[in-house]
N, C-alpha and C positions, 0 to 999 in steps of 0.2 A: 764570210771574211769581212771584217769589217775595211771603210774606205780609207780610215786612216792608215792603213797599212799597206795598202794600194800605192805603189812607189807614185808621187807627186809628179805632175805634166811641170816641165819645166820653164815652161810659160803658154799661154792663152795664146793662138795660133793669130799671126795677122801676116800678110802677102809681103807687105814692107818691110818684115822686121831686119831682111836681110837682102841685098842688093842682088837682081834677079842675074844682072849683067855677071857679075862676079863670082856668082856659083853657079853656073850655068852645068858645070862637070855635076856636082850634088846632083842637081833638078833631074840630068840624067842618069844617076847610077841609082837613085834611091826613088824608085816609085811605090804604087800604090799597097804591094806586097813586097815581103821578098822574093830572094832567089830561088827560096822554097814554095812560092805563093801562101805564104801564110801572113793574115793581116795582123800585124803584131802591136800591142798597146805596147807603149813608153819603158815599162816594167823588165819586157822581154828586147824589145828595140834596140835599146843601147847596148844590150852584149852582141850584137848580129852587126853594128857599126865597123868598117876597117880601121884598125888600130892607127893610122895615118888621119884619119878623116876626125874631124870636129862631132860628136852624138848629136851638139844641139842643129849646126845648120842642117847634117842628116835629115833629123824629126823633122826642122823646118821643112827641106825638099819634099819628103813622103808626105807631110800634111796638106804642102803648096798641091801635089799632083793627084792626094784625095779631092782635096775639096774644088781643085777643076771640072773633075768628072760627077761631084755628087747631084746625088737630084735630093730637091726638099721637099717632104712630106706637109699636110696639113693638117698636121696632129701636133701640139705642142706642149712642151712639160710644165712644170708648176709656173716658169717666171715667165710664162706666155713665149718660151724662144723654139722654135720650129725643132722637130725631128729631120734626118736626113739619113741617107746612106748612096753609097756609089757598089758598082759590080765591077771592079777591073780583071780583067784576064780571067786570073787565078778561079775565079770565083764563078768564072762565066763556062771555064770549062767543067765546073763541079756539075753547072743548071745543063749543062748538056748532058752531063753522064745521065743523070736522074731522068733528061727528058728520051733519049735514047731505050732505057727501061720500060719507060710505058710507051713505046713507039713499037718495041718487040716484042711485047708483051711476056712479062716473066710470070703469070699466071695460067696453069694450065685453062685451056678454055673446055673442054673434055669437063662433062658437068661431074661423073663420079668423083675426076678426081679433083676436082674445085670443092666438089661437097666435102673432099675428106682432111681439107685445110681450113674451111672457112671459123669454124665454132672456136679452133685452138690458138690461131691467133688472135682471134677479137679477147679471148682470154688471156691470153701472153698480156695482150698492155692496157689490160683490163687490170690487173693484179700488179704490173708493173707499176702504172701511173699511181692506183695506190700507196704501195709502198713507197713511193717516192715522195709523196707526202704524207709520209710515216707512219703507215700500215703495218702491223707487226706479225700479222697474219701469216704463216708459211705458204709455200706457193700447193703444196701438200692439201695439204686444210683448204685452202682457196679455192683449187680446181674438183675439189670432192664438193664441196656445196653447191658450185653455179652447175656441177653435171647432176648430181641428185634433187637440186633444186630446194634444200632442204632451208626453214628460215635461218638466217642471220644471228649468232649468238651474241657477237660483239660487236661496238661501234666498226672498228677494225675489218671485221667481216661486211658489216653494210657496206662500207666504203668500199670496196671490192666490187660487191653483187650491184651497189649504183654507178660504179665505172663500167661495168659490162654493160648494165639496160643503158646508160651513155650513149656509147659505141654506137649501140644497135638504134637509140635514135637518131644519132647524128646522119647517118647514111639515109634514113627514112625525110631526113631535113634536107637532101643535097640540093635539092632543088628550088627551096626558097632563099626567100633574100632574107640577109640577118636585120633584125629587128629588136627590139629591147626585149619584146616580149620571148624571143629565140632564144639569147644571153639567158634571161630568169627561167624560162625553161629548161636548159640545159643546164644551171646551176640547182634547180627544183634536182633534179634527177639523180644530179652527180652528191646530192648532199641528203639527202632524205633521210630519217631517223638518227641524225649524227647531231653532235652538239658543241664541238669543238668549236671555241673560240669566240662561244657564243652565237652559232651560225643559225641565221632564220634560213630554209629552205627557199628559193625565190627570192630573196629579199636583197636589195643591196642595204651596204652598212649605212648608221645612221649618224656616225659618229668618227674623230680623227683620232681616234684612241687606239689605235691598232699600226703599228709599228713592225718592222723586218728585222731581226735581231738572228746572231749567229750565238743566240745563250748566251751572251757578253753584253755585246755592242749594239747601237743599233745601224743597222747598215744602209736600210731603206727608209723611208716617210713617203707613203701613196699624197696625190694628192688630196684634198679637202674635201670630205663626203657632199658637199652642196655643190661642188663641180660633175660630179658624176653624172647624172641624166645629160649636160650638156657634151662632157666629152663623148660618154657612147653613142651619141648621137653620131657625133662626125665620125665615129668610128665605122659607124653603119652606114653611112653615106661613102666612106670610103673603098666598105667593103663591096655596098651594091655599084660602085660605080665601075663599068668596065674602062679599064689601061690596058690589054692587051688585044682587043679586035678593032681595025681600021682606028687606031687612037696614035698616030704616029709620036704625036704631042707631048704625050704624059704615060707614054708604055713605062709597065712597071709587069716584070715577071710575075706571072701564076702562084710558081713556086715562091718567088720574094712574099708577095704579100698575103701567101697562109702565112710565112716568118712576122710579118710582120703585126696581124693581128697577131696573133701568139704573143710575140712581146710585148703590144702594148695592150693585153688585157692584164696580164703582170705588173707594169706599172699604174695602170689607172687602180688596180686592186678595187673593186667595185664592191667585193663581197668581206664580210668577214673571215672569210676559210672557205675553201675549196676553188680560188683564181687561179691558182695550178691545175687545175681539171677543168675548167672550162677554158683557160687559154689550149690546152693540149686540143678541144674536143672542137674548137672553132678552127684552128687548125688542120684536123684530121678534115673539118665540115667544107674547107674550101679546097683543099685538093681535091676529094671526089668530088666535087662542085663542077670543077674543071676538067674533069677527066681524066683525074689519076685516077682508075679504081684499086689499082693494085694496092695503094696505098690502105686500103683497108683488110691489108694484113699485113702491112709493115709495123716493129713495134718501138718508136725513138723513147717512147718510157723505159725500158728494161735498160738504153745505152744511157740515157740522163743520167737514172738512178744509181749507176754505178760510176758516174764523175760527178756528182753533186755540186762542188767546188765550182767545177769549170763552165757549169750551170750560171752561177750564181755570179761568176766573173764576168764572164758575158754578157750581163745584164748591166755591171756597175761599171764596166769598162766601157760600154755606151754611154751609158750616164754621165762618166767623170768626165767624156772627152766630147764634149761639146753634141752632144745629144747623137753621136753616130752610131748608128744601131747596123750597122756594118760589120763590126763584130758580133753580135747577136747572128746577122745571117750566116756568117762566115760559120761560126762553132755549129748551127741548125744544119747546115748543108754536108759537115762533115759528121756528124748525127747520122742525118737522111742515106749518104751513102752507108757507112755502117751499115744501118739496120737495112738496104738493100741486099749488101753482101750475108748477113744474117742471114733472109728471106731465101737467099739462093741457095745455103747453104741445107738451110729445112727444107725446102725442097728435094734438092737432090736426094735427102733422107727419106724422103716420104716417097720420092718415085723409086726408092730403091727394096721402098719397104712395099711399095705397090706391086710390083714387080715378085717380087719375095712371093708374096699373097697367089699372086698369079703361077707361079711355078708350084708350089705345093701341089696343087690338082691340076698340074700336067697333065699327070698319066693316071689320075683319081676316075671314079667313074662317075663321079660329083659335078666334075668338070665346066658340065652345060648347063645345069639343074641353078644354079647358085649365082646372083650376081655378086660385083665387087666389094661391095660392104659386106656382104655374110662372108666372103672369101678372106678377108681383113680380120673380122672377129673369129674366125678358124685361127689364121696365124696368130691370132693374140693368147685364142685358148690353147694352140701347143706350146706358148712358149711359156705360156704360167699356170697348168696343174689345175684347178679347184679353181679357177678367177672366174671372180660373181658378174655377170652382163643385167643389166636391165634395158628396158623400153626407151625409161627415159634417157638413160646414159647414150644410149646408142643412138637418138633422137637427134641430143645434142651435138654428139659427135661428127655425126654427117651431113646435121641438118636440112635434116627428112621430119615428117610429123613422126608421133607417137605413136601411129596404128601402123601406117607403115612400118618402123623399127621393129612391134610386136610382130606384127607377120614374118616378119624376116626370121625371128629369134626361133619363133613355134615351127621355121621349117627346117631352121637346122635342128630345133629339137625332135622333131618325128623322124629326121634319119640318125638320132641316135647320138650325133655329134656334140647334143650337150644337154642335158638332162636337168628338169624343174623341180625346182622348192619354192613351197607359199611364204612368205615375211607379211601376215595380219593380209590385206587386199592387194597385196604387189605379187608379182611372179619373178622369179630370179631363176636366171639362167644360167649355169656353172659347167664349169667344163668338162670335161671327162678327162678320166687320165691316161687312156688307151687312145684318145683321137688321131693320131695320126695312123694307128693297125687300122681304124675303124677308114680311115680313107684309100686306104693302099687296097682293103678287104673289095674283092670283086664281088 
């Protein structure tokens, strides 16, 4: 959406511009959110105004009681003028909900059935964040190639298969400090055999020829490629520098500032293509950092991708309004809860389907013989006829090695539960179409 069409701030905020003494009612009715706690740009603000009340001295009061509370950043946009953001209320009980989640832990800790979620989400927003930067690839097509392991046909498809090996380094990173060379590695991964945009692998751009356009307009201009080693710089130093232990000073939420790398790898745009995968992946890299793990099966790709707009509003509604990137946290943290409730809702499917697994050989004579992954590939082969299992599929799925899965396969196949065909050196295992007689059979 281009800015121009971005309803215009009706003036540049100053403390003065309107007598504190004499709106003292405003400064109280109109804070930092609304009624709804939602931080509302100018756009949406003025229909939320009471029809008695003035829109502009409103903005003024909400603006005056933001930037009471805001704390400044030291990161700065093109014209050298500071970033900033405040957490009022509204906002502060979102960072609770989310902290509450990893406090209870909404991941089974029971390793089977950790194994039997881990492969399928890191795939979810593996495939999601792709398409979100316009991967055409069906999610069909997608999750058959990272589980067969088969090469990459299309640009499309790499993009995929390098947002998954992404993922899986990001967590192998959680532990280091970011560094320039962590950003070009992480962009090395997420970009590899793709060519969009002209993108070198590792490389930041070398040139200001690369523009944010909505196919019209142009909406964004990154800053000037010979600023870039210096901004990521401080970006790194902000990242390694700890704000929330014994820092009473300059505390700045866990969860804020994965948001906030996030956004500001998007605006410094370092790369020619793929700054939306590595801002998501530096993100994903500082909440496990901090001890979200959960969050490595949460998937805010699959919710972005289907509000793109409100993506992209986000960003420029920062932007236009005096660098508050307050809205950016605001729209991430209703994201983040999302894709919580998402996460709880697979769950419960998956313990329902664990469970499912589990009853079949009740009263089977199978019962003891068999752990819960082979008990899972039974339920999957009654419920689909002829359905091909391999090694590797099953590998990935539970993430188990390869030998292991094969063991598993060749013992359901000696009791008969599902029966081998050679494909050239692979073995495939298919299911029978009597298996559930063959389990009830004493």
């Amino acid at each position: 959406m281009p800015k121009s069409i971005i309803e215009p701030l009706p003036f540049k905020f100053d403390y003065n511009l309107y007598d504190v003494r004499e709106n003292i009612q405003y400064l109280l009715k109109y804070k930092a959110t609304n009624e709804d706690g939602k931080y509302l740009y100018w756009d949406k603000f003025r229909f939320h105004v009471n029809k008695d009340d003035n829109p502009k001295i409103a903005w003024w009061a909400t603006k005056f009681n933001r930037f009471t509370n805001r704390k400044t950043l030291n990161l700065r946009d093109k014209k050298n003028d500071f970033f900033y953001f405040s957490i009022p209320d509204a906002l502060q009980a979102k960072l609770y909900k989310i902290m509450q989640k990893a406090n209870q832990g909404i991941v089974p800790h029971d390793s089977i059935k950790k194994q039997y979620l881990i492969s399928s989400l890191i795939m979810e927003e593996a495939i999601s964040s792709s398409q979100l930067e316009g991967a055409a690839t069906t999610r069909k097509v997608a999750k058959d190639m990272i589980v067969s392991q088969r090469k990459p046909r299309s640009e499309d498809e790499w993009m995929i298969l390098n947002n998954y090996l992404l993922l899986i380094e990001v967590k192998k990173a959680k532990n280091d400090n970011l560094s320039m060379g962590l950003i070009k590695e992480f962009h090395k991964i997420a970009t590899q055999n793709t060519s969009h945009n002209k993108v070198i692998a590792g490389e930041f751009r070398n040139s200001d020829d690369i523009v944010i356009t909505d196919g019209y307009d142009v909406i964004f201009e990154p800053p000037t490629f010979d600023e870039i080693d210096k901004r990521l710089q401080k970006l790194c130093y902000f990242a390694n520098t700890n704000h929330h232990e014994d820092n009473p000073k300059e505390f700045i939420d866990p969860i804020v500032k994965a948001i906030i790398l996030h956004f500001m790898i998007g605006y410094i745009h370092p790369f020619n293509d793929g700054n939306g995968r590595v801002a998501r992946a530096l993100f994903y890299w500082y909440m496990l950092k901090n001890g979200f793990d959960y969050f490595e099966y949460v998937s805010i790709s699959s919710l972005l991708k289907n509000a793109p707009k409100q993506y992209a509003l986000s960003y420029l509604y920062s932007e236009n309004d005096d660098n508050d990137i307050t809205y950016f946290i605001s729209y991430q943290l209703d994201i983040m809860l999302r894709a919580i409730e998402e996460l709880l809702k697979y769950l419960q499917a998956k313990s329902n389907d664990f469970e499912e697994a589990l009853d079949i050989f009740k009263h089977s004579r199978y019962n003891d013989l068999f752990n819960f992954i082979q008990k899972d590939v039974v339920k999957k082969a009654i419920k689909e006829a002829g359905r091909v299992f391999t090694a590797k599929e099953i590998a990935i799925d539970y993430s188990i090695s390869e030998n292991s899965a094969r063991k598993y396969l060749n013992e359901l196949a000696s009791h008969q539960l599902l029966f081998t065909s050679k494909k050239g050196k692979s073995i495939m295992y298919i299911a029978t179409n009597d298996i559930r007689n063959r389990l009830a059979h004493k």
